[in-house]
SELOKE-981087 format. One record per residue: residue in one letter; x, y, z of N, C-alpha, C in turn. Coordinates in steps of 0.2 Angstrom, whole numbers, plus 5000, padded with zeros to 4 digits. Example, Ala and Ser with C-alpha at 12.3 -4.5 7.8 and 13.67 -1.06 7.14 Angstrom:
% SELOKE-981087
+---------+------+------+------+------+------+------+------+------+------+
: residuo :  n.X :  n.Y :  n.Z : ca.X : ca.Y : ca.Z :  c.X :  c.Y :  c.Z :
+---------+------+------+------+------+------+------+------+------+------+
:       A : 5066 : 4972 : 5039 : 5062 : 4978 : 5039 : 5066 : 4984 : 5039 :
:       S : 5064 : 4989 : 5035 : 5068 : 4995 : 5036 : 5064 : 5000 : 5039 :
+---------+------+------+------+------+------+------+------+------+------+
% end
This chain:
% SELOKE-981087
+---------+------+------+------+------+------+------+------+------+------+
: residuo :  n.X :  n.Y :  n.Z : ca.X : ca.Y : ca.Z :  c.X :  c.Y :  c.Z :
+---------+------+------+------+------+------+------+------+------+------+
:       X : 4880 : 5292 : 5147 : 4876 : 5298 : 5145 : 4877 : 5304 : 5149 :
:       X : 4876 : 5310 : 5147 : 4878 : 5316 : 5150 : 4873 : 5318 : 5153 :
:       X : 4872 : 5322 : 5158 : 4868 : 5324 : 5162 : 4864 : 5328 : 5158 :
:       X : 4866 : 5333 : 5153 : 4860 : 5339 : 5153 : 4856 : 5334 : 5145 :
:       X : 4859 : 5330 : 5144 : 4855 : 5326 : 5141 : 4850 : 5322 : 5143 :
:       X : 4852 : 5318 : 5146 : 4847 : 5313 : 5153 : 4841 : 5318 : 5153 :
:       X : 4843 : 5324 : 5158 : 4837 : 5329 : 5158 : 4835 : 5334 : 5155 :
:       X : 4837 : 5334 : 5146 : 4831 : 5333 : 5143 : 4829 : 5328 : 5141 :
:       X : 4829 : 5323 : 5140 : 4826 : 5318 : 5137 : 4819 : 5318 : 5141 :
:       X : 4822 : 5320 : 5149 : 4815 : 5315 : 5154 : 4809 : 5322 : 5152 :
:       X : 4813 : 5329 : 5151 : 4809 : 5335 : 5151 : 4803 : 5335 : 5145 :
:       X : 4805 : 5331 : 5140 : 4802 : 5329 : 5132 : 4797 : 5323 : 5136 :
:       X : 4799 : 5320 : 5138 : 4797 : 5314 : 5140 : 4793 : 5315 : 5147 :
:       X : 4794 : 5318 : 5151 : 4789 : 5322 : 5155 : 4782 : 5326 : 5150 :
:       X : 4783 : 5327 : 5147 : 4778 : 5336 : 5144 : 4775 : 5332 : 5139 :
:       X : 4777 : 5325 : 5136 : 4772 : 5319 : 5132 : 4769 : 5317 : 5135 :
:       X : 4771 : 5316 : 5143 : 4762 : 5310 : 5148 : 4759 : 5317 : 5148 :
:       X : 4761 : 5322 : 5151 : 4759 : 5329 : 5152 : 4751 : 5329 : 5147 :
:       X : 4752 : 5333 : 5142 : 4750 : 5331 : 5135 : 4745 : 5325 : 5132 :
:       X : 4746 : 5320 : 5135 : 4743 : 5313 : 5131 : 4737 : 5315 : 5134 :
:       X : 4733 : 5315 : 5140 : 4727 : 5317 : 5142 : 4721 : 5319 : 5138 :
:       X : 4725 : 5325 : 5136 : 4722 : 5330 : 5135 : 4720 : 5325 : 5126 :
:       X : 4724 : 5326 : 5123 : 4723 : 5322 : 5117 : 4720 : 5316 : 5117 :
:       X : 4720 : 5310 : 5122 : 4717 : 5304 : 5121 : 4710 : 5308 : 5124 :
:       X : 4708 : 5313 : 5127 : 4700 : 5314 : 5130 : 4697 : 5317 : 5124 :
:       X : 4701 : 5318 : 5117 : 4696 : 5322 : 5115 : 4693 : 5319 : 5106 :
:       X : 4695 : 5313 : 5107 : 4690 : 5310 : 5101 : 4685 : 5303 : 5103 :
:       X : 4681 : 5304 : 5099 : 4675 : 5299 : 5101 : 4672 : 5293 : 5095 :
:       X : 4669 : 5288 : 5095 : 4666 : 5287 : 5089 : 4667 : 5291 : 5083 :
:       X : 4662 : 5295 : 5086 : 4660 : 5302 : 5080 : 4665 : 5306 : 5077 :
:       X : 4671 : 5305 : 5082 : 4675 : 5312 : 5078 : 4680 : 5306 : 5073 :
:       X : 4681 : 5301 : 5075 : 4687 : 5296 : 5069 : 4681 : 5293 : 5065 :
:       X : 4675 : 5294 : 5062 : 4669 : 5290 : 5059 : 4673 : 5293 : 5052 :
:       X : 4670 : 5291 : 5049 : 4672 : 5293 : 5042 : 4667 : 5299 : 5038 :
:       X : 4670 : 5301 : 5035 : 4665 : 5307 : 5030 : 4660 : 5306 : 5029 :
:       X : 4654 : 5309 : 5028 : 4648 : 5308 : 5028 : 4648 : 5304 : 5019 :
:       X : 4641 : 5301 : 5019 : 4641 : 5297 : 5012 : 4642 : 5301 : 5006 :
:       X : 4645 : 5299 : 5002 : 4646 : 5304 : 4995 : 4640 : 5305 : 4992 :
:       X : 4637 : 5297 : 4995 : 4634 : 5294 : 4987 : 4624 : 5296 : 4990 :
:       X : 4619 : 5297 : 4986 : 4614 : 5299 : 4988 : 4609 : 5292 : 4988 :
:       X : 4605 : 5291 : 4995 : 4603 : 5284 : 4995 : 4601 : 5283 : 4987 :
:       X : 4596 : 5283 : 4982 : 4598 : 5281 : 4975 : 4602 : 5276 : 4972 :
:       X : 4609 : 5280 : 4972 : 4615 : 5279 : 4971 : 4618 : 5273 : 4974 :
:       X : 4617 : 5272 : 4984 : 4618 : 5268 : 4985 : 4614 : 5261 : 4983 :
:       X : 4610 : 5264 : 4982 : 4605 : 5257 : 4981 : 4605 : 5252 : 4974 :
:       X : 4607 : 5258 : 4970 : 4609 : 5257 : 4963 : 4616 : 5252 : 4963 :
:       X : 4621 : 5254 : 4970 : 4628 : 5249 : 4970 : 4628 : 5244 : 4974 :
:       X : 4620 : 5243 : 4979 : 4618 : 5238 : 4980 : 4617 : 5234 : 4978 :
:       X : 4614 : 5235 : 4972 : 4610 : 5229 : 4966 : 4617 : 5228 : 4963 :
:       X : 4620 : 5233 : 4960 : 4627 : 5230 : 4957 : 4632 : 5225 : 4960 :
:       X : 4632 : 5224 : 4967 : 4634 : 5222 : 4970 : 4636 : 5214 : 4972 :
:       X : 4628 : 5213 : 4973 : 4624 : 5209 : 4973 : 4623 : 5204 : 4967 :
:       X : 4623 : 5208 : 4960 : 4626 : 5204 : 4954 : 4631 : 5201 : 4953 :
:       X : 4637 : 5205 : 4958 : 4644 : 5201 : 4957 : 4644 : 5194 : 4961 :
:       X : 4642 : 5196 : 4967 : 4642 : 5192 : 4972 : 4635 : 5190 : 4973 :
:       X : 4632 : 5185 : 4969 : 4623 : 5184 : 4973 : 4624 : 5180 : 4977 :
:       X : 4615 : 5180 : 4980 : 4616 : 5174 : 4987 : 4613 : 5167 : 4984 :
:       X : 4616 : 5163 : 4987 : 4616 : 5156 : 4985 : 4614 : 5151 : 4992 :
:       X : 4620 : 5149 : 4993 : 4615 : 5145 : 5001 : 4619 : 5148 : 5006 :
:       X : 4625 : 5154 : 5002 : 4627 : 5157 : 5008 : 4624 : 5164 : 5008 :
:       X : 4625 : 5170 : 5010 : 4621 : 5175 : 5008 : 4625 : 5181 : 5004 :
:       X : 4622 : 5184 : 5000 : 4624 : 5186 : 4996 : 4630 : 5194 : 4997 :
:       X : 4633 : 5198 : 4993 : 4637 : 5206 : 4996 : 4631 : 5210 : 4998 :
:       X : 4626 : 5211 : 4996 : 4621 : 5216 : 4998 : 4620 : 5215 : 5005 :
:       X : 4618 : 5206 : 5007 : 4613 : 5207 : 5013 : 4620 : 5206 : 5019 :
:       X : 4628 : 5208 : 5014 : 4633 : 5208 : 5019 : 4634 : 5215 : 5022 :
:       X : 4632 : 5219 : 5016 : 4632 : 5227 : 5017 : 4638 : 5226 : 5013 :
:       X : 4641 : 5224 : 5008 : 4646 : 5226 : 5004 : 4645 : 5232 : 5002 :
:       X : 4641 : 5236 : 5001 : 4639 : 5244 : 4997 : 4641 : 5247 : 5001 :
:       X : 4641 : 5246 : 5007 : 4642 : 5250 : 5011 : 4649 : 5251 : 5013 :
:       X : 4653 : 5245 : 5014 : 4660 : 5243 : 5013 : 4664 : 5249 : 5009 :
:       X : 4659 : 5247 : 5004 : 4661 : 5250 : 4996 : 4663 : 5255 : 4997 :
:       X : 4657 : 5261 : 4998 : 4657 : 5266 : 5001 : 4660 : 5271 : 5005 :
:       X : 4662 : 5267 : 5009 : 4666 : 5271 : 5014 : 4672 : 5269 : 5015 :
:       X : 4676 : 5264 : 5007 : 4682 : 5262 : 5005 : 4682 : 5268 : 5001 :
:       X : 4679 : 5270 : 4997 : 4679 : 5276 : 4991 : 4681 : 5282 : 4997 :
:       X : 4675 : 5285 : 4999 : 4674 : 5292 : 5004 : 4682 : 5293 : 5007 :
:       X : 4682 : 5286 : 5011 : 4692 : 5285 : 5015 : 4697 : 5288 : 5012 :
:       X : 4699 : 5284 : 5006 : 4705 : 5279 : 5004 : 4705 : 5282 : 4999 :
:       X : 4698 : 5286 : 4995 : 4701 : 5286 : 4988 : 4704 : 5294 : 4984 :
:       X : 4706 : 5297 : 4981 : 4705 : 5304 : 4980 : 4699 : 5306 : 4977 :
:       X : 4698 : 5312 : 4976 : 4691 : 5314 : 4972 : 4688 : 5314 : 4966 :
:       X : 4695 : 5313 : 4965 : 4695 : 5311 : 4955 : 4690 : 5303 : 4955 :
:       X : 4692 : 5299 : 4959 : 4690 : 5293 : 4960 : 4683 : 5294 : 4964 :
:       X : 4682 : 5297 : 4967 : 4674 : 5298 : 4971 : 4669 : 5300 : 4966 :
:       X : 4673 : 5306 : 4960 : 4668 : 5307 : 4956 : 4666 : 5303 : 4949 :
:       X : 4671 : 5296 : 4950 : 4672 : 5293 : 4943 : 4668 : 5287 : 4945 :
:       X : 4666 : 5287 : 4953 : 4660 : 5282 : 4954 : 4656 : 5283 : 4954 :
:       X : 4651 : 5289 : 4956 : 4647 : 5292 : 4954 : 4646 : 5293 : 4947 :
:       X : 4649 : 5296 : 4943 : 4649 : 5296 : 4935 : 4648 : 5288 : 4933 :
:       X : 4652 : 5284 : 4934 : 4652 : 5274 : 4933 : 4641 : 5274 : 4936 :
:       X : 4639 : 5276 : 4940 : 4635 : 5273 : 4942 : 4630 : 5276 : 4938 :
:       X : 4628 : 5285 : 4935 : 4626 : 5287 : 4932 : 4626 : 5281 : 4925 :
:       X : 4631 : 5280 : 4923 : 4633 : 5277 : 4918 : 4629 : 5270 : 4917 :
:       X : 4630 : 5266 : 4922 : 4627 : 5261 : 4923 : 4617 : 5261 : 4921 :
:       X : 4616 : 5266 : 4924 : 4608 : 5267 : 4925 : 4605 : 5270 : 4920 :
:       X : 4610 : 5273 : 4915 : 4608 : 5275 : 4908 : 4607 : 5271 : 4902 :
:       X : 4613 : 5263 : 4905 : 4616 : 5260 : 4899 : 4610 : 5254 : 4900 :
:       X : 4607 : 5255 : 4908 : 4601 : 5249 : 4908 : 4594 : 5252 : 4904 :
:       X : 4595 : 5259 : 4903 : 4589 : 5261 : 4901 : 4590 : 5261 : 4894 :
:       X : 4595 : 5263 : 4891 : 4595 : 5261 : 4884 : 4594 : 5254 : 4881 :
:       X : 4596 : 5248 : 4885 : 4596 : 5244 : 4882 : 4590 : 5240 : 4883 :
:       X : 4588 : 5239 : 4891 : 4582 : 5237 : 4892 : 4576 : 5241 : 4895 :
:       X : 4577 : 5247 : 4893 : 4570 : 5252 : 4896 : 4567 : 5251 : 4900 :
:       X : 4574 : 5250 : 4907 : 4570 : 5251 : 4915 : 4579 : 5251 : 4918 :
:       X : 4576 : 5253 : 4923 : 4580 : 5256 : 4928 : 4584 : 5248 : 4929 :
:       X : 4591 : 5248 : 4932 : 4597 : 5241 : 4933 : 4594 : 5238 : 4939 :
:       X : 4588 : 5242 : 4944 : 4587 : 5236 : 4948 : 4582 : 5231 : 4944 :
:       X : 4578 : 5234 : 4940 : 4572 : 5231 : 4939 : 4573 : 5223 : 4934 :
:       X : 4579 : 5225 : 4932 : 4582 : 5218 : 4928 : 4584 : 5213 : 4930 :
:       X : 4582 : 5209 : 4926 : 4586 : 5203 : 4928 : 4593 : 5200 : 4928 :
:       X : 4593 : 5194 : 4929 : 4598 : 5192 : 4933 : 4602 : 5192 : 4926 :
:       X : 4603 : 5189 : 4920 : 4606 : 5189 : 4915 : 4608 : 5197 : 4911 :
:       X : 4601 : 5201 : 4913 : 4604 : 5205 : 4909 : 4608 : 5211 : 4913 :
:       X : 4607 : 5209 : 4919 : 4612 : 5212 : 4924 : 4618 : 5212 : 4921 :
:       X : 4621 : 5204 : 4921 : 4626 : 5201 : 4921 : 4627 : 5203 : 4913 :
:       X : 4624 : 5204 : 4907 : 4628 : 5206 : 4902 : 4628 : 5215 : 4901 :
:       X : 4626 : 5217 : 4904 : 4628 : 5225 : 4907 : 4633 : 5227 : 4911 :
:       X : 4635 : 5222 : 4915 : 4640 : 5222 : 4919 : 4646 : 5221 : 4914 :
:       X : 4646 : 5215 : 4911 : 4651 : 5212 : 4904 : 4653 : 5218 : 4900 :
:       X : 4645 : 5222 : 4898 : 4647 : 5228 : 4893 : 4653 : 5232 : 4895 :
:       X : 4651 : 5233 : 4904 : 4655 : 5239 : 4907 : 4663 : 5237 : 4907 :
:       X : 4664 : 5228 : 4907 : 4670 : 5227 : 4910 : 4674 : 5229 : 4903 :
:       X : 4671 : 5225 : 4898 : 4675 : 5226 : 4891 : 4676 : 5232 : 4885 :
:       X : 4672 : 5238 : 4890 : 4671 : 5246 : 4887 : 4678 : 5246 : 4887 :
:       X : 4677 : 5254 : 4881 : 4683 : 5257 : 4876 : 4686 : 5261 : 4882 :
:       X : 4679 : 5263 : 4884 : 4681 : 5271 : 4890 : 4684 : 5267 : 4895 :
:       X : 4690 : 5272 : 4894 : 4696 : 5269 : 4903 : 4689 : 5270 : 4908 :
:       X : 4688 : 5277 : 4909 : 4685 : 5278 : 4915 : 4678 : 5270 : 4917 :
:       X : 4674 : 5270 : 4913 : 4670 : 5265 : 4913 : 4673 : 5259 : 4915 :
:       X : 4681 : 5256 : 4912 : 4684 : 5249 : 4914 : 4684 : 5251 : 4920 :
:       X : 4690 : 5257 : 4924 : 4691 : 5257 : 4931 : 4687 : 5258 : 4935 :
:       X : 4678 : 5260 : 4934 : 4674 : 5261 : 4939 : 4671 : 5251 : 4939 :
:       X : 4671 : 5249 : 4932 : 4670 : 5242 : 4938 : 4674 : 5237 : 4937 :
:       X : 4681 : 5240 : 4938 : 4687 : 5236 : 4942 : 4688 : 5239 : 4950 :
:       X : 4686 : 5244 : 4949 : 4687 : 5246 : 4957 : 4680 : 5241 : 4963 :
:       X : 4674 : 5244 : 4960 : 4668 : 5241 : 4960 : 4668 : 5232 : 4962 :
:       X : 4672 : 5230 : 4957 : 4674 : 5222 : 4958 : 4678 : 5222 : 4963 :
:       X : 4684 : 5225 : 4961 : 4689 : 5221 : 4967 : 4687 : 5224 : 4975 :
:       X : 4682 : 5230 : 4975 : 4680 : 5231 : 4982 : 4677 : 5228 : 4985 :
:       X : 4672 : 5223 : 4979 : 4668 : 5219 : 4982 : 4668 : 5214 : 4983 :
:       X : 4674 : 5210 : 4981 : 4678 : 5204 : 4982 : 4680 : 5205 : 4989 :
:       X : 4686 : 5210 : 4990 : 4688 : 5212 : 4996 : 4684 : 5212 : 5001 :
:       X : 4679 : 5214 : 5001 : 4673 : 5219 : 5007 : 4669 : 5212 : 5010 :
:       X : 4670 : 5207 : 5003 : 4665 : 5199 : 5005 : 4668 : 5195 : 5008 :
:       X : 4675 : 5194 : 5004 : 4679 : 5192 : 5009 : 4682 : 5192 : 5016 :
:       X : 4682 : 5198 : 5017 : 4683 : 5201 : 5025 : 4679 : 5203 : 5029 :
:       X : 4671 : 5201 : 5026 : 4668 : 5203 : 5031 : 4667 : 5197 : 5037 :
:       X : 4664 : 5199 : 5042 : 4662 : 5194 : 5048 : 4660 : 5187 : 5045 :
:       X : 4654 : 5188 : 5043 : 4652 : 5181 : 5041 : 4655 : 5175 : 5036 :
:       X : 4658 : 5180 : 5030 : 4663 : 5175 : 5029 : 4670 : 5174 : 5033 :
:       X : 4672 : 5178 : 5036 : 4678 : 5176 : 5041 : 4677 : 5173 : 5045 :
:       X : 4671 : 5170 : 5049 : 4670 : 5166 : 5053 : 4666 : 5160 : 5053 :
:       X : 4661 : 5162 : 5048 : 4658 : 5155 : 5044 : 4659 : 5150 : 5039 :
:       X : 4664 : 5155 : 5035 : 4666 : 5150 : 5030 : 4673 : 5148 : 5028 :
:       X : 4678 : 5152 : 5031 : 4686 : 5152 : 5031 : 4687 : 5150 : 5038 :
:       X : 4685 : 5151 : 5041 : 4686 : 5148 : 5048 : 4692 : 5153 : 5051 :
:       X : 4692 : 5157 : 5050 : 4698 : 5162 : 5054 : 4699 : 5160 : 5060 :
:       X : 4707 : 5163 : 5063 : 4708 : 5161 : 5067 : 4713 : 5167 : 5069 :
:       X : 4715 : 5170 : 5073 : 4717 : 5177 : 5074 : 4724 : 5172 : 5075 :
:       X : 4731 : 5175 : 5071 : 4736 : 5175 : 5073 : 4739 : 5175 : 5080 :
:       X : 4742 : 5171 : 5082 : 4746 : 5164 : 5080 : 4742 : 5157 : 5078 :
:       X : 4737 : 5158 : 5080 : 4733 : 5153 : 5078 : 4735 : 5146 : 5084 :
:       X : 4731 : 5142 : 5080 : 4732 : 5135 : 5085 : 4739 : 5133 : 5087 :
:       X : 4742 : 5128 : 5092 : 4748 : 5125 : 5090 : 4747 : 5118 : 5092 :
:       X : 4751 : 5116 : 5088 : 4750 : 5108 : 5085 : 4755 : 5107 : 5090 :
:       X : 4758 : 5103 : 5093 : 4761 : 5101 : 5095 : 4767 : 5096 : 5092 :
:       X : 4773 : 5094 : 5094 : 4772 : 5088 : 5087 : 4772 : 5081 : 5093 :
:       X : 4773 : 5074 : 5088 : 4770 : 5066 : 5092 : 4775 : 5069 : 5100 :
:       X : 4770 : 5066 : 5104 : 4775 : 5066 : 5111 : 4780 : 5060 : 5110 :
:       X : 4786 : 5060 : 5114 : 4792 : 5057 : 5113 : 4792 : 5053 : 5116 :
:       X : 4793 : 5046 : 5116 : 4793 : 5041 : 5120 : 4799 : 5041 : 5126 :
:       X : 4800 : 5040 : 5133 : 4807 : 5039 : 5136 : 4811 : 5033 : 5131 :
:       X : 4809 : 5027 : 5128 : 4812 : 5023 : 5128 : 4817 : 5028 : 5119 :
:       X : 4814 : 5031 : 5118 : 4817 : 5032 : 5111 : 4824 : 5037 : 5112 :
:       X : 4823 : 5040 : 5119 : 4826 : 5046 : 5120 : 4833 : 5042 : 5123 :
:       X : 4831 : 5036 : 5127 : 4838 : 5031 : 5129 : 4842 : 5029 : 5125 :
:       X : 4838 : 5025 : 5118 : 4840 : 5023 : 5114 : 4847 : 5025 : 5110 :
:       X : 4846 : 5034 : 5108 : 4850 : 5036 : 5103 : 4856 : 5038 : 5110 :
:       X : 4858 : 5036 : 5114 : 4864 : 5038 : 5117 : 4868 : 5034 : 5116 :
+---------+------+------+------+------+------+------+------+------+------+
% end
């Protein structure tokens, strides 16, 4: 290697530690948090119930009391573009109309059946927009139920990578004698 090369490298390489301080000092919880909520508590609450239809609680507990809505939420605000922020909100509008047409009360106030064929309506609609807000909706909440703590630790039994190691049968001397 050449010398004025060497010296810069270390000079680049010096002015990076230099630098890093200054930038590892200046974020907190608050400043990597995610966007404030899109959604108006209403709204959440309304994706709560929806949620909770996909997923209800049985003898494990259900996406609501996992906070899947909130998963939900702050997957959309992240990850998604705007087109897609505003197609959940409109999907959720959509949702609390389509309960009020057919059963004249709001989507929490229903029951468990006609929840589940309001949901059916939604997945088998004509309107693209209406499929992909509850395809998104579902596969969020599959995700979100799946990954969270209580099923990764109560019911999948996770185990952080490399995981266990098995060892394989210990080897007898006389077997090791044998094959010589």
């Amino acid at each position: 290697m050449e010398r004025r090369v060497a010296l810069k490298n270390m000079a680049v390489a010096l002015g990076g530690l230099m630098s890093l301080p200054a930038w590892a000092d200046g974020w907190n919880k608050a400043s990597v948090a995610s966007l404030p909520p899109f959604l108006t508590p209403a709204q959440d609450a309304l994706l709560a119930d929806i949620v909770e239809t996909i997923i209800p609680a049985t003898d494990t507990p259900g996406a609501k009391a996992l906070g899947v809505h909130s998963f939900i939420q702050k997957m959309v605000a992240d990850c998604y573009e705007k087109s897609v922020q505003d197609n959940v909100t409109k999907g959720l509008a959509t949702v609390e109309s389509l309960a009020k047409q057919t059963a004249g009360k709001p989507f929490g106030s229903l029951d468990e059946t006609q929840r589940i064929a309001l949901l059916k309506q939604l997945e088998q609609a004509i309107d693209a927009d209406q499929k992909s807000f509850y395809r998104l909706v579902k596969s969020l909440t599959i995700q979100g139920y799946m990954t969270s703590e209580y099923v990764m630790t109560n019911i999948t039994k996770y185990e952080m990578v490399p995981g266990r190691y098995h060892g394989c049968v210990p080897v007898a001397a006389k077997a090791l004698t044998d094959k010589k």
